[in-house]
DOMI-176996 format. One record per residue (C-alpha): residue number from 1; y, x, z. Coordinates in pm, 1 decimal. Layout:
REM residues N
+-----+----------+----------+----------+
: seq :        y :        x :        z :
+-----+----------+----------+----------+
: NUM :        Y :        X :        Z :
...
+-----+----------+----------+----------+
END
This chain:
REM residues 404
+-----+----------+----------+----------+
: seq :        y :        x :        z :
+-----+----------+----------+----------+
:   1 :    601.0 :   1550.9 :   2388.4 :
:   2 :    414.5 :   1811.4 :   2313.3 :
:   3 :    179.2 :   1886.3 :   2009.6 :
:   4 :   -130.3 :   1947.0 :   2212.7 :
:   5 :    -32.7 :   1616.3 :   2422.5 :
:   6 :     32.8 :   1419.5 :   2171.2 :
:   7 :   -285.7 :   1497.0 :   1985.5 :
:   8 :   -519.8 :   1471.0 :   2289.7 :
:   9 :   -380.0 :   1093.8 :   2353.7 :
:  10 :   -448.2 :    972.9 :   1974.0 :
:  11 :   -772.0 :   1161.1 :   1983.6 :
:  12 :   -868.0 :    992.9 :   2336.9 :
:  13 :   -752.5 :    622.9 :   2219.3 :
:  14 :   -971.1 :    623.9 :   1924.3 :
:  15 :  -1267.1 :    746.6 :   2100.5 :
:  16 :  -1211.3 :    596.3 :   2400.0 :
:  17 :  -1063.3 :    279.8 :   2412.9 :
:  18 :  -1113.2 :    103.8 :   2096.9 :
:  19 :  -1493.0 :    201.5 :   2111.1 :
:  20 :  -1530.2 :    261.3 :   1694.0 :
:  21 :  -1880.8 :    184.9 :   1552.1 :
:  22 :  -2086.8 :    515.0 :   1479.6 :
:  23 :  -2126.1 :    614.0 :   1129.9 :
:  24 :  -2478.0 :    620.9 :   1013.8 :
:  25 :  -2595.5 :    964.2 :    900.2 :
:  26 :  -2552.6 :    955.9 :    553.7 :
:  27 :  -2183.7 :    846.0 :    625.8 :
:  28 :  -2157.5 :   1131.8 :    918.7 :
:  29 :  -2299.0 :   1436.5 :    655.0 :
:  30 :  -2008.1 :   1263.4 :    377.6 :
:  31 :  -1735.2 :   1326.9 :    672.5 :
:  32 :  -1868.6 :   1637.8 :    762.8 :
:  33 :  -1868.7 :   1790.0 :    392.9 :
:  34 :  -1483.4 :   1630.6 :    343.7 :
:  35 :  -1399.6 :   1812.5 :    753.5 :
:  36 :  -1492.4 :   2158.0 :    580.7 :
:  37 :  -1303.9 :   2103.2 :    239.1 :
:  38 :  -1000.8 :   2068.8 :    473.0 :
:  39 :  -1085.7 :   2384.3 :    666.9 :
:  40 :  -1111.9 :   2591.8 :    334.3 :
:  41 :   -759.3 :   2421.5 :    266.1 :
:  42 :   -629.4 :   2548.7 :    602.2 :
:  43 :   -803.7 :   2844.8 :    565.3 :
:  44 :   -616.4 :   2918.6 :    208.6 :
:  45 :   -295.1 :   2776.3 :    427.1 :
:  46 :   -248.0 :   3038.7 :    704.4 :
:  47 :   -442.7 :   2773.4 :    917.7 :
:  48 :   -195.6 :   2500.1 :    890.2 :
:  49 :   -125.5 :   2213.2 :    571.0 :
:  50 :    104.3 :   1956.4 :    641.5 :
:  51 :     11.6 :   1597.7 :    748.2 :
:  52 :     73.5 :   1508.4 :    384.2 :
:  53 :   -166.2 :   1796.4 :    206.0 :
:  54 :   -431.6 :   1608.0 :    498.3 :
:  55 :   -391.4 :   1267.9 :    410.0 :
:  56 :   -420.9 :   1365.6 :     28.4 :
:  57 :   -710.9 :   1536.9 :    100.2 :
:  58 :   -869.9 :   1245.5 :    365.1 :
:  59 :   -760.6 :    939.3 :     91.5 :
:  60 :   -833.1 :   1077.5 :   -284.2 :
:  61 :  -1037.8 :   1415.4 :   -245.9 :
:  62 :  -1288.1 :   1418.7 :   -542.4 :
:  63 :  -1635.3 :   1272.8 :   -443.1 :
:  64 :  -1497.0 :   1278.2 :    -68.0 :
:  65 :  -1200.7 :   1123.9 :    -11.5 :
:  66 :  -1224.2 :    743.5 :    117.6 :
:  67 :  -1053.3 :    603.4 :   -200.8 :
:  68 :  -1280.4 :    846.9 :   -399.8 :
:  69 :  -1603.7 :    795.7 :   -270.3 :
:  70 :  -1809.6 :    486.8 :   -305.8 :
:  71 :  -1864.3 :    300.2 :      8.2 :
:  72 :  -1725.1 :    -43.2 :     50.9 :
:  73 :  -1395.7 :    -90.6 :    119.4 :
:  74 :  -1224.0 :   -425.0 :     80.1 :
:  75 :  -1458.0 :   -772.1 :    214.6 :
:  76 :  -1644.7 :   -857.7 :    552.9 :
:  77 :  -1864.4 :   -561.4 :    415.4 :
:  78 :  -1574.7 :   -298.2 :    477.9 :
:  79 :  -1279.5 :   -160.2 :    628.4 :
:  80 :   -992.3 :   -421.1 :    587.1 :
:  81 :   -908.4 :   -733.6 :    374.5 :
:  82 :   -620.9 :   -808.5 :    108.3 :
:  83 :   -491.3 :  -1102.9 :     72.0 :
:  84 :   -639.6 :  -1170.0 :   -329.6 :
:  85 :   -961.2 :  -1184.5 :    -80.5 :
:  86 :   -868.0 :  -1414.4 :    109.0 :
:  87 :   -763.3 :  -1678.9 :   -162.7 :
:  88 :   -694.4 :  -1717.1 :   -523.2 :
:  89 :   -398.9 :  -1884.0 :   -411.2 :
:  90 :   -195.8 :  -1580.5 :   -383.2 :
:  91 :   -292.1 :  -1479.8 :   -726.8 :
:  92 :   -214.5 :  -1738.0 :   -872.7 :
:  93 :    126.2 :  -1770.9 :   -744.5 :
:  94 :    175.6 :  -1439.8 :   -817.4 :
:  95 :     85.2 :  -1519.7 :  -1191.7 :
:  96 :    336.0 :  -1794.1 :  -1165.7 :
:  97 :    588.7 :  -1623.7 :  -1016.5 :
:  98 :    604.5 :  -1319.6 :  -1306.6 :
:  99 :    578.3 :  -1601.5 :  -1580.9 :
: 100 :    948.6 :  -1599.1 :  -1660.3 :
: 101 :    898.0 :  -1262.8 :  -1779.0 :
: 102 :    602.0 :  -1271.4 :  -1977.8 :
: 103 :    618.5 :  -1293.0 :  -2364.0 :
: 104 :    375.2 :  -1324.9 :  -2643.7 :
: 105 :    331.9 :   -933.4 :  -2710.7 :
: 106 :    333.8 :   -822.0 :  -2345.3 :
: 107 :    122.6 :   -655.5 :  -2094.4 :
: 108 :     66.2 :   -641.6 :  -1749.7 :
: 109 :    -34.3 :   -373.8 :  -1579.6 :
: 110 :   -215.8 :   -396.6 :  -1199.3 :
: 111 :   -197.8 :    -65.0 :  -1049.2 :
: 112 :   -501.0 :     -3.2 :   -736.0 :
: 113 :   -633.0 :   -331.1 :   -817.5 :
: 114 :   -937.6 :   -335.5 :   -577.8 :
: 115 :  -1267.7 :   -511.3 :   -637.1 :
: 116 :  -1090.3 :   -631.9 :   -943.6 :
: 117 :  -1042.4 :  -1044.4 :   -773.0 :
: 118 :   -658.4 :  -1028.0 :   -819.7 :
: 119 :   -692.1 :   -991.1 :  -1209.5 :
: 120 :   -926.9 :  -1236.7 :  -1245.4 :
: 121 :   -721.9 :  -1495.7 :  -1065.6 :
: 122 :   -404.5 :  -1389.1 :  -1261.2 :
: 123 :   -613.6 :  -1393.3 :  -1605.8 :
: 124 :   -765.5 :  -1761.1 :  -1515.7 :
: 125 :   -427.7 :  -1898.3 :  -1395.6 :
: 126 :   -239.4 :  -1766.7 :  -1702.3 :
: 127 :   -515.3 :  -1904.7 :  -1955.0 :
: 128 :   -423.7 :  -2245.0 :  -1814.7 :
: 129 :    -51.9 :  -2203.4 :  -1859.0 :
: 130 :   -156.7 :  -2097.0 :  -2218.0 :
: 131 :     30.6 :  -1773.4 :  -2130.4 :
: 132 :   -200.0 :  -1454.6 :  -2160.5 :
: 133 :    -73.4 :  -1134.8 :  -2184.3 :
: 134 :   -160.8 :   -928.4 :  -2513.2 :
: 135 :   -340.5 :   -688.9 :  -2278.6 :
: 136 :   -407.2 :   -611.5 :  -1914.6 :
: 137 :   -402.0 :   -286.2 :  -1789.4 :
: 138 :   -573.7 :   -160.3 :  -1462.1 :
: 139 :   -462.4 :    157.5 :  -1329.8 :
: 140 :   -730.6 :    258.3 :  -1118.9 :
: 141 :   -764.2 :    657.2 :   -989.8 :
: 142 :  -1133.3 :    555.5 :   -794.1 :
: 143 :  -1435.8 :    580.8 :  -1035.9 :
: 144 :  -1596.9 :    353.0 :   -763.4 :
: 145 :  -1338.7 :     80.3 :   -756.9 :
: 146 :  -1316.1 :     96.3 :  -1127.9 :
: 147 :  -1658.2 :      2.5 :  -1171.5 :
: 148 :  -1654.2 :   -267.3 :   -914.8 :
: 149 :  -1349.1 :   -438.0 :  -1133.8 :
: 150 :  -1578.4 :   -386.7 :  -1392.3 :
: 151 :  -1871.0 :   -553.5 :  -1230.3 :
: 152 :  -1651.0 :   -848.1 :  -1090.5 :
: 153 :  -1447.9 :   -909.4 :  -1433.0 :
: 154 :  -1812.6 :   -919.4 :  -1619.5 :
: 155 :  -1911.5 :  -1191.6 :  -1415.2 :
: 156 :  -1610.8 :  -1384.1 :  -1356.5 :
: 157 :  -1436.2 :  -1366.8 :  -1690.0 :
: 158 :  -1653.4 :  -1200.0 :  -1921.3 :
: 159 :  -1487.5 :  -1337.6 :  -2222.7 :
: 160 :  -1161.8 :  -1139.3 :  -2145.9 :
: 161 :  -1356.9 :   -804.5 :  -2086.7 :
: 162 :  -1242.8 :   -687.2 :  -2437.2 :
: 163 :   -801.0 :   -737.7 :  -2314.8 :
: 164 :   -884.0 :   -571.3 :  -2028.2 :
: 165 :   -802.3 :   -147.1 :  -2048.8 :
: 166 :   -901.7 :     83.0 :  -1784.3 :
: 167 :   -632.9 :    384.1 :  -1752.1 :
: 168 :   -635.5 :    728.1 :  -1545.7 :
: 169 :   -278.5 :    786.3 :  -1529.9 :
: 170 :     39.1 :    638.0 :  -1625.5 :
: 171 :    121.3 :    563.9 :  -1962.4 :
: 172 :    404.2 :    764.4 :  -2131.1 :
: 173 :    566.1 :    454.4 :  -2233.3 :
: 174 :    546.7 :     57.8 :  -2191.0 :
: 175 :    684.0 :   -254.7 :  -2174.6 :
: 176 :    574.1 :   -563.9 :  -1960.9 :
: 177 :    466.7 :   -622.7 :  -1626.5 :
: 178 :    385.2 :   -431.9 :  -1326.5 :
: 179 :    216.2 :   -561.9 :  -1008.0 :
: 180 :     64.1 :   -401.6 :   -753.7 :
: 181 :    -55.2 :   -519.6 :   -408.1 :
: 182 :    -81.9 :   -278.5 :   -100.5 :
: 183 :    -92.5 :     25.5 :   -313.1 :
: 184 :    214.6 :    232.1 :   -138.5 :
: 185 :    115.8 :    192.7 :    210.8 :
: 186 :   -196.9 :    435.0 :    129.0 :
: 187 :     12.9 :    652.5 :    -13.5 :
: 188 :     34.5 :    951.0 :    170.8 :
: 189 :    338.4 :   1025.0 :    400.0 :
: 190 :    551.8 :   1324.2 :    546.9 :
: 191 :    542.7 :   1298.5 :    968.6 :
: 192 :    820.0 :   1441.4 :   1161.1 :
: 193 :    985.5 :   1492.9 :   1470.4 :
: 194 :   1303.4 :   1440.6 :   1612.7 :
: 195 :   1344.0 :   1735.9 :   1894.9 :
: 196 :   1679.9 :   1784.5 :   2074.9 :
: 197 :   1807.8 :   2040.3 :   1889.1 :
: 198 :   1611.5 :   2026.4 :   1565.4 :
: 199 :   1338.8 :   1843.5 :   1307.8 :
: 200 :   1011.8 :   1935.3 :   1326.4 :
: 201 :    778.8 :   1930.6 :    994.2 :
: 202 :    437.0 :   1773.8 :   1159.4 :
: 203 :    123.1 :   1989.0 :   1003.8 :
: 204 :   -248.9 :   1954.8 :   1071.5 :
: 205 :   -458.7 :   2287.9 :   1190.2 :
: 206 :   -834.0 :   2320.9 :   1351.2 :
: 207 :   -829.7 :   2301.8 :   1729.2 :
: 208 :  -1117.7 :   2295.8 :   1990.0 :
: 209 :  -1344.5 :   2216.9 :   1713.5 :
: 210 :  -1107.6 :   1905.7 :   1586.6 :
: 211 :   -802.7 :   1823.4 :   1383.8 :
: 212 :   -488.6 :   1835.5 :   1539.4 :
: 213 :    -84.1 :   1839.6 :   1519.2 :
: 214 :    133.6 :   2125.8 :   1508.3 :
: 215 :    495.9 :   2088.2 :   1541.0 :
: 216 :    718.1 :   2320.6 :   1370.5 :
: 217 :   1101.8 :   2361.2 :   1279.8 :
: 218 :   1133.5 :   2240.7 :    928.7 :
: 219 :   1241.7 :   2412.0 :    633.4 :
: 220 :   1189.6 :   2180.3 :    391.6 :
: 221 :   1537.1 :   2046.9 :    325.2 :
: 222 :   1455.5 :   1712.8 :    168.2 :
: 223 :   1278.4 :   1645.7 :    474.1 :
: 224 :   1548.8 :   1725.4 :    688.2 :
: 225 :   1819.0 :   1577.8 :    422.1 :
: 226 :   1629.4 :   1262.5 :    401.6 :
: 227 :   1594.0 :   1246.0 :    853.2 :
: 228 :   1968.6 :   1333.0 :    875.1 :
: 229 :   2120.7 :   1054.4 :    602.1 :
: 230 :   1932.9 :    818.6 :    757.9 :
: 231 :   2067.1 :    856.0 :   1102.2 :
: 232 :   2352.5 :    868.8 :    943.0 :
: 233 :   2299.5 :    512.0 :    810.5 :
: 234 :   2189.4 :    368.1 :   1123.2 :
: 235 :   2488.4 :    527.4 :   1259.6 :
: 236 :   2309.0 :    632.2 :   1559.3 :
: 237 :   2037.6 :    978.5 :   1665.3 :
: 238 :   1683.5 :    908.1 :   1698.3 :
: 239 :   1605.0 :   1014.1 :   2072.4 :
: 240 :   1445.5 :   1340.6 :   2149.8 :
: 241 :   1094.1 :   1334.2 :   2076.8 :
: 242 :   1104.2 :   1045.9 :   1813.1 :
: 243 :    827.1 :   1084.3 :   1582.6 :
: 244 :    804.9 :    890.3 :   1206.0 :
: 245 :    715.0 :    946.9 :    851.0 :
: 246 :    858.7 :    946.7 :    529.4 :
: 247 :    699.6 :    808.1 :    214.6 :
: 248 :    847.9 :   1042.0 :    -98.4 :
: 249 :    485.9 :    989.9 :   -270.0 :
: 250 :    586.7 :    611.2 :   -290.8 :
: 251 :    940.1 :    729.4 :   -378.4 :
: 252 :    859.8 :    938.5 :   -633.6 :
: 253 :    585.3 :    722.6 :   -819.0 :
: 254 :    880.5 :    425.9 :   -851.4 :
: 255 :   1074.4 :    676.5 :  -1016.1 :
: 256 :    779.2 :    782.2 :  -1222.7 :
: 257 :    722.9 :    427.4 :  -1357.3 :
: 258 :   1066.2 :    361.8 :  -1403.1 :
: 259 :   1085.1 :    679.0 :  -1656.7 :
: 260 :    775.0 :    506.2 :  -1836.6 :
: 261 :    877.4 :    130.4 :  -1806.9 :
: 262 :   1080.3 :     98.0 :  -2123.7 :
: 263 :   1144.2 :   -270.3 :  -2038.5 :
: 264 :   1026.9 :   -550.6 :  -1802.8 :
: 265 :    941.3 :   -597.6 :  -1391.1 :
: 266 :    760.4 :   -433.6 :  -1157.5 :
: 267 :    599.2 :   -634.3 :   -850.7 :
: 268 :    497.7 :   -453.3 :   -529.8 :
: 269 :    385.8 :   -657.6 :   -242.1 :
: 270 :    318.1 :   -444.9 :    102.6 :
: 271 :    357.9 :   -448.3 :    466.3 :
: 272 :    668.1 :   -260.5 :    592.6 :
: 273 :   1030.1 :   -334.1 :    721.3 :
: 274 :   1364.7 :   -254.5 :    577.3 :
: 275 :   1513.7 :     51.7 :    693.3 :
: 276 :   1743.4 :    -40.0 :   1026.7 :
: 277 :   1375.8 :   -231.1 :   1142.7 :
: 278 :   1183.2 :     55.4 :    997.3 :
: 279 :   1340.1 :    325.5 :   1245.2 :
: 280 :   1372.2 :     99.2 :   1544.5 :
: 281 :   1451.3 :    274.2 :   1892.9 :
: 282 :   1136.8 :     94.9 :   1987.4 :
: 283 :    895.5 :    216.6 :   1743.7 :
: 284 :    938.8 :    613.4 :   1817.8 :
: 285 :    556.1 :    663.6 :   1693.6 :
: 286 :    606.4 :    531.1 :   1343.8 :
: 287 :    400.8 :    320.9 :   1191.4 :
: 288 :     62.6 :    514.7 :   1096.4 :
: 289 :   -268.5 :    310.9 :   1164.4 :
: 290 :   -609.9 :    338.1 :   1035.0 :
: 291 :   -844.3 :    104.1 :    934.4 :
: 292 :  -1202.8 :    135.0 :   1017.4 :
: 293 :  -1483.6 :   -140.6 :    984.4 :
: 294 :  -1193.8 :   -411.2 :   1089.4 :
: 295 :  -1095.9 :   -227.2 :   1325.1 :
: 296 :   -786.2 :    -68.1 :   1373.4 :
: 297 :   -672.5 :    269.3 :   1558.0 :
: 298 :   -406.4 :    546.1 :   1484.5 :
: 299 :   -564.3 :    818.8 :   1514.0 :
: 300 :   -581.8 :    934.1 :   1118.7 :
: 301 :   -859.5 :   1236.1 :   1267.8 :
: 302 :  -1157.5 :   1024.0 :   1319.7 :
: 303 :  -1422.5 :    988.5 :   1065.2 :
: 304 :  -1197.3 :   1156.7 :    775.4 :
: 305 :  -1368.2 :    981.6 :    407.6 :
: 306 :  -1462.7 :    680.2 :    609.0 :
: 307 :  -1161.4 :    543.3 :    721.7 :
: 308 :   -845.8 :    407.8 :    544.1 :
: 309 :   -501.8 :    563.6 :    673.1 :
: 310 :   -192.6 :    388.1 :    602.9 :
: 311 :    174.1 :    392.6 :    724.6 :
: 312 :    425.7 :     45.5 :    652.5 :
: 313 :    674.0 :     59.7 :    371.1 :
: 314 :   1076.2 :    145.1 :    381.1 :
: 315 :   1145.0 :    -89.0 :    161.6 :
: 316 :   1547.1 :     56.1 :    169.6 :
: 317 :   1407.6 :    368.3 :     34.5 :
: 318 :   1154.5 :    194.6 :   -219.2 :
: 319 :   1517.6 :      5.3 :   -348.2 :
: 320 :   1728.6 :    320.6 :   -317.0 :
: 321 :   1442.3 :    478.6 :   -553.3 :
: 322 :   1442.4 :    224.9 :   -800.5 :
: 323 :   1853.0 :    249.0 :   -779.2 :
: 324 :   1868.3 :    552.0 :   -879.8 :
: 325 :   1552.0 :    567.5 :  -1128.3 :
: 326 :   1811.0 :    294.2 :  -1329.4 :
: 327 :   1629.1 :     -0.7 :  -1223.7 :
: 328 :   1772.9 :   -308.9 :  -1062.0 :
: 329 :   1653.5 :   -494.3 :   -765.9 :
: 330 :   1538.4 :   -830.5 :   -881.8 :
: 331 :   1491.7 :   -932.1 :   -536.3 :
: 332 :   1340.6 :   -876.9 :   -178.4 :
: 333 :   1179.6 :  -1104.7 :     29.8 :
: 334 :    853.6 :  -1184.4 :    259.8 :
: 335 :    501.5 :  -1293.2 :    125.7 :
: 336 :    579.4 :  -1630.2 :    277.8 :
: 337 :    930.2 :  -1703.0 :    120.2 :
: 338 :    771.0 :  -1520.6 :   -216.5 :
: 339 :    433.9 :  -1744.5 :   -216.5 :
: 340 :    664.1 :  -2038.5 :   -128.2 :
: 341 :    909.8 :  -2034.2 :   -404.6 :
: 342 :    613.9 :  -1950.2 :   -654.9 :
: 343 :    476.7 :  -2309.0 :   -598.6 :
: 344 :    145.8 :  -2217.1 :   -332.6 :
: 345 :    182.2 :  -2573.3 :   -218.2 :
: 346 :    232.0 :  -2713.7 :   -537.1 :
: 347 :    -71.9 :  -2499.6 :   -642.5 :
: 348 :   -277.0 :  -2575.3 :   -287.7 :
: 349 :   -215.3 :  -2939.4 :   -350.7 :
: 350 :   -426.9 :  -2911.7 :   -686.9 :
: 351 :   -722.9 :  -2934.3 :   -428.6 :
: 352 :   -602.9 :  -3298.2 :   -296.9 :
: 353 :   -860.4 :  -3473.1 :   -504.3 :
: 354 :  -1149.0 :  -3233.0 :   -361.4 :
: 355 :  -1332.7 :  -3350.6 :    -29.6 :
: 356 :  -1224.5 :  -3303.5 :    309.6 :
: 357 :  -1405.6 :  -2985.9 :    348.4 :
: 358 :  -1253.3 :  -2817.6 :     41.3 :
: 359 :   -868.0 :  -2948.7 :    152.1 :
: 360 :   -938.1 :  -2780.0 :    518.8 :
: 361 :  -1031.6 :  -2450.2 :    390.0 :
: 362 :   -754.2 :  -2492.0 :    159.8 :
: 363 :   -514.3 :  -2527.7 :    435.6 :
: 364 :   -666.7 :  -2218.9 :    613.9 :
: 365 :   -585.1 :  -2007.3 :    336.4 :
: 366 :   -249.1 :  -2131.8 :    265.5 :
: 367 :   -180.0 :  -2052.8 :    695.8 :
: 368 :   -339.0 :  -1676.1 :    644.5 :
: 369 :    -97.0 :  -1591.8 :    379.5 :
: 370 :    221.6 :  -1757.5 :    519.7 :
: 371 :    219.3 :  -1804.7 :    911.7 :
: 372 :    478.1 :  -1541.9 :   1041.1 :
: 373 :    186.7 :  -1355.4 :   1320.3 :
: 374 :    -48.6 :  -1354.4 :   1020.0 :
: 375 :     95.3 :  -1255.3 :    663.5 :
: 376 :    364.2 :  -1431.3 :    622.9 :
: 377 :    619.3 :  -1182.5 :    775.0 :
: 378 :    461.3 :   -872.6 :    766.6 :
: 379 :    384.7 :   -849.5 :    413.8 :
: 380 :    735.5 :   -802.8 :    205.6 :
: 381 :    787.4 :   -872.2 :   -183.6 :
: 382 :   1018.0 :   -625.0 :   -399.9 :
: 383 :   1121.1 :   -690.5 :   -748.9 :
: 384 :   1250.0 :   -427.3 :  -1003.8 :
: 385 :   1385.1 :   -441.9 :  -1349.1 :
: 386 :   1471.1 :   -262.1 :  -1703.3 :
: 387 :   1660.1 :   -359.6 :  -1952.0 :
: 388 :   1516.0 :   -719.1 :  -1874.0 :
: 389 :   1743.1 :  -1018.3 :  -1833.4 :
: 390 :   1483.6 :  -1252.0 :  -1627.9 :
: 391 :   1545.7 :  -1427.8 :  -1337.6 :
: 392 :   1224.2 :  -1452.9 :  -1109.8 :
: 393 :   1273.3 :  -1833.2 :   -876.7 :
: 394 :    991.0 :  -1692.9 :   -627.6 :
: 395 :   1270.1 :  -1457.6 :   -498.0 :
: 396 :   1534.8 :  -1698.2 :   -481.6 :
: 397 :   1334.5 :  -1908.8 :   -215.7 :
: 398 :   1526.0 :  -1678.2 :     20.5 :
: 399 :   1603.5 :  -1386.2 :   -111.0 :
: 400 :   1648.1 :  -1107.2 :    124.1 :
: 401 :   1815.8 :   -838.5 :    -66.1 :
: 402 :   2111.7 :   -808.4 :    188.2 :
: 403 :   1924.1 :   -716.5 :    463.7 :
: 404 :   1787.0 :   -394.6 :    324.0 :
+-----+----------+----------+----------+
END
């Protein structure tokens, strides 16, 4: 397929076919001022960046970028919803699951933590198990997020506003907890191309007065070390014309915390697949959707600042990192199995002496995070360790670890 092709159908079934809402004009001038900040870039570029450089530029831009600017995100009010929206449930079996490895002088830190509703569940669960941490951390890189968690820890939990530490990067060194929940997916990825003969490196240039693909031989040999191991894994070629991404970003912030994490976990629940599911014959467009008032679309050239753009996790290469970063993999499973063996029914059933009404929308909940065609499957659960001898029971539920 060609470049030209293959842009004209993504740009077609955005506009076309999954008729998106119109910005308003505020929103429209915001896009249009992030569009020519990515010009100068291709302009500094010799016309081209690569699909990486673009989604950098579309996701954390200063002032532009959609997890850099301030319109709503997360909620009925935004783009998408995450599951600590949808119930406290999964918080709280999250802060039930990572008790084994909390003691008296640890922290935990939350790394992209939203509107700030996961750490309040987590804070309010471990106060009743008389098991706070001696600090919680929030790594949070969007000045507008970071004062929503503000805004929603103030009124929630007020009284723990003076454990709870705001950082910009990082720290140089830790112990304790680390969670995180849908924070690699928007990381942003590496596209390429399997051609007969070669790899192509996917870039982004300025078309016909729009963004589009270019398709080039690759030079960059990690890329092409990375495409040719794994069919080398899978034992098999990925057709001509097989297009996919890689996530080193993710890759290489694993390794970055593991240099940091001087002991304890780290928690990272996303949607992806393990690697042999990951790089199915089947899916030979990859995995890269946007998210746009509710709506979703793959075209990651509509809107740019407004939308979200994500791509699904290899969770083979997020344990492969850790490997080699001298972490261990406490275990691997899906949200349902994880939730499951971190007592969510146990912890649903706290509601049985509520009314009817309460025990329904209970039950609701619980179905949203578990059933296989909503959460339940999609959403995966990796565990990593340092010099930490816990054992975590949500993972052994049904631990997964083989199938990666």
């Amino acid at each position: 397929m060609s470049s030209d092709s293959y842009s004209q159908q993504l740009y077609q079934s955005a506009r076309d076919s999954k008729e998106l809402p119109l910005p308003g004009e505020v929103a429209q001038a915001h896009s249009e001022n992030l569009i020519a900040l990515i010009k100068s870039e291709l302009d500094k570029n010799g016309g081209a960046i690569s699909f990486q450089h673009y989604m950098e530029l579309a996701l954390y831009a200063p002032g532009l970028g959609y997890y850099a600017a301030g319109s709503s995100k997360l909620g009925e009010e935004g783009d998408f919803i995450t599951a600590p929206e949808i119930s406290s449930l999964f918080s709280r079996s999250l802060a039930n699951a990572i008790l084994p490895a909390l003691n008296d002088d640890e922290i935990i830190l939350e790394v992209g933590a939203g509107r700030g509703r996961m750490a309040v569940d987590i804070l309010l669960y471990l106060k009743q198990q008389n098991k706070l941490p001696k600090e919680y951390w929030i790594l949070e890189l969007s000045a507008d997020l970071k004062e929503r968690q503000q805004e929603t820890i103030a009124k929630n939990i007020p009284e723990f506003l003076g454990q709870v530490i705001w950082l910009d990067e990082l720290p140089e060194h830790f112990s304790g907890v680390v969670v995180a929940n849908e924070l690699l997916d928007a990381m942003p990825v590496q596209l390429f191309q399997k051609t007969e003969n070669d790899i192509n490196e996917i870039n982004v240039v300025w078309q016909d007065d729009h963004f589009a693909f270019q398709f080039q031989s690759s030079f960059d040999e990690r890329l092409v070390h990375r495409v040719k191991n794994i069919e080398a894994e899978l034992t098999r070629e990925f057709d001509s014309d097989y297009l996919s991404e890689i996530n080193f970003s993710a890759e290489d912030w694993i390794k970055s915390v593991a240099e940091r994490l001087q002991s304890g976990i780290v928690i990272l629940i996303d949607y992806g697949f393990p690697r042999h599911e990951y790089y199915h014959p089947q899916r030979n467009q990859g995995t890269l959707m946007c998210h746009y008032r509710h709506r979703t679309h793959p075209d990651a050239f509509v809107y740019p600042g407004l939308q979200d753009i994500t791509a699904h996790v290899d969770f083979t290469a997020m344990a492969d990192a850790a490997l080699e970063a001298d972490m261990s993999v406490l275990g691997y499973t899906n949200q349902a199995n994880f939730l499951m063996g971190a007592g969510l029914l146990e912890l649903a059933g706290l509601a049985e002496q509520s009314g009817n009404q309460q025990q329904m929308e209970m039950a609701a909940q619980v179905k949203k995070l578990t059933l296989p065609h909503e959460m339940g499957e999609l959403f995966k659960v990796i565990g990593f360790s340092k010099n930490c001898d816990v054992i975590l029971p949500a993972f052994e539920f049904h631990d997964m670890r083989s199938g990666l």
